[in-house]
N, C-alpha and C positions, 0 to 999 in steps of 0.2 A: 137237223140231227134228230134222232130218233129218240124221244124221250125214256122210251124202256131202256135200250142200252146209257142212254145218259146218267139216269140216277138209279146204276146197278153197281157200283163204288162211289163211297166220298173219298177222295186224296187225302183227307186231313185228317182221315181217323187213323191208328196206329195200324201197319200190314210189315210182317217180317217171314220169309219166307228164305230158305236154301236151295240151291241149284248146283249141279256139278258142272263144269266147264271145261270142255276140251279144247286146247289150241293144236296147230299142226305145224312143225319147224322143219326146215328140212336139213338134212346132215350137213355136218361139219364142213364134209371131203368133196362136195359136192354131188352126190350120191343123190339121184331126185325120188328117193323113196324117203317119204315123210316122216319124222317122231310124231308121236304125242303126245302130251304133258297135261295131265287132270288136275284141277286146281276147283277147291270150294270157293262158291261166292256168295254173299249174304246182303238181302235186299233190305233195308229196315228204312220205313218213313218217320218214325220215332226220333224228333230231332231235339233239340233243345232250343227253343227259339231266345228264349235270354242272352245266347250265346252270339245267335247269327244275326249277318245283318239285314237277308231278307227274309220277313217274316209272314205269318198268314193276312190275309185283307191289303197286303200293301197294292195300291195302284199304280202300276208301272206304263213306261210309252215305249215303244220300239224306235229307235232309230230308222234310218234308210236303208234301201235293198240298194242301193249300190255307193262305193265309193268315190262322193263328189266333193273331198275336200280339199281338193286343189282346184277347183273352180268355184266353191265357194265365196268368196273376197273378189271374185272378179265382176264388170258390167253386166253378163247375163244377167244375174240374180235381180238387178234392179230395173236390168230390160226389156226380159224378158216378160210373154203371160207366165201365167204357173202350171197351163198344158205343155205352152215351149221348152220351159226349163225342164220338166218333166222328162219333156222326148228327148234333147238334149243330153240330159243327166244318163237316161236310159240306154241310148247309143252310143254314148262317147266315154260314160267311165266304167268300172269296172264291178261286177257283181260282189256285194256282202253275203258271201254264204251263211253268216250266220243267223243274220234276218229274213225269212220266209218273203215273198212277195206280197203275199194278203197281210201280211201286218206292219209293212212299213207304215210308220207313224201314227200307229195306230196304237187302243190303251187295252190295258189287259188285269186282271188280278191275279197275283199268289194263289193258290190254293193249297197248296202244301211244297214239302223241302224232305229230300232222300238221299240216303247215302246208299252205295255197292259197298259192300268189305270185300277185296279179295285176298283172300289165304295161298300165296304162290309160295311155292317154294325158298326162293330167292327174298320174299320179304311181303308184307302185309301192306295193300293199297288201301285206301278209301279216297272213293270218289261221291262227289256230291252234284246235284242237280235240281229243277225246278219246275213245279206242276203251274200251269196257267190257267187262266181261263180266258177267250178272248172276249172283251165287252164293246168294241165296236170293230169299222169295219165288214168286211164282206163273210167274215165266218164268226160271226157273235154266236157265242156259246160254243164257241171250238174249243177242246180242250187238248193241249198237248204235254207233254217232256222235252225239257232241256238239259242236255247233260254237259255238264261242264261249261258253260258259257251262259251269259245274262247279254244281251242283244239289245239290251233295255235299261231305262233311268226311273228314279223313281219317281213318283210324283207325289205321292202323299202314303201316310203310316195310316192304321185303322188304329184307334177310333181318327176319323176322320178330322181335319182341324177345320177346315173350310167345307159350305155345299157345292164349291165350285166345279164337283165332279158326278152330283148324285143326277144328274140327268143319262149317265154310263149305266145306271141300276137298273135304269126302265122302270121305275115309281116301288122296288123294293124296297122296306124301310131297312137302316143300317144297324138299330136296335145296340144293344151293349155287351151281346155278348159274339166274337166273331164266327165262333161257328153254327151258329146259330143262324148267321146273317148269311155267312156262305152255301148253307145249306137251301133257305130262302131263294136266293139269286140264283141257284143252277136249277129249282124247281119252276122259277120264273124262264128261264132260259131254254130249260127243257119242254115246257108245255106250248112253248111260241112254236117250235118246229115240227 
């Protein structure tokens, strides 16, 4: 990844901005010329973490990219190598969409937490989501959005209780203050690509 676009936003700093949003409905009577319905939406990363339960620095793992839990329990697992179950799992059960394929099982950090407001007509939504960062695997320093879904478990809260993860840092130290540390580990992450 390109380090200029890398560290040209931090996730964690405060960003609220407005958008107008169009949807398109189509009539009642079934008439296939379209409504439209304009509706404000409001991005705000200003979250309250006191509140939520995942919060900046937490270390999270991804589950699997596909659903193998009814073969789980069974002899493969203990039969198989961990390429055959692999292929196995791959061909035989079913895709997790909401696990990407580069992050199965793989760890990640928090970097920040956002909310949508939308202002509809009909009634006021908020929807919430979740900034990453990937820290291993095949895309370390990936940074994505997850909206509305966690794919992932946690592993540990910052300040960290154990060093059983600080080899995910690649030798940044974890220091005491988190955004401070966050900050560190995407300039670490950013200047490796």
């Amino acid at each position: 990844m390109n380090s200029r676009i890398f560290l040209k936003t931090k996730p964690w700093e405060k960003e609220r901005y407005e958008v107008i949003r169009e949807t398109f409905k189509h009539s009642l009577r079934g008439n296939p010329n379209l409504r439209t319905s304009n509706y404000r939406a409001v991005y705000d990363s200003e979250i309250d973490y006191e509140k939520t339960f995942w919060n900046l620095g937490d270390i999270v793992k991804f589950g699997g990219a596909y659903h193998d839990y009814q073969i789980k329990n069974t002899w493969r697992y203990w039969y198989y190598k961990k390429d055959d179950i692999d292929n196995y799992i791959k061909n035989n059960c079913l895709r997790n969409e909401k696990t990407p394929l580069y992050a199965a099982h793989q760890y990640a950090i928090i970097l920040s937490r956002y909310k949508w407001i939308k202002y509809k007509w009909h009634g006021i939504y908020r929807d919430y989501g979740t900034v990453i960062m990937m820290l291993s695997g095949s895309k370390v320093g990936h940074i994505r959005r997850f909206y509305a879904c966690t794919p992932w478990s946690r592993i540990d809260i910052y300040p960290y209780a154990s060093n059983t993860y600080t080899d995910l840092f690649q030798g940044t130290s974890v220091g005491s203050d988190v955004k401070n540390f966050l900050e560190r580990l995407m300039r670490k992450f950013g200047n490796e690509n």
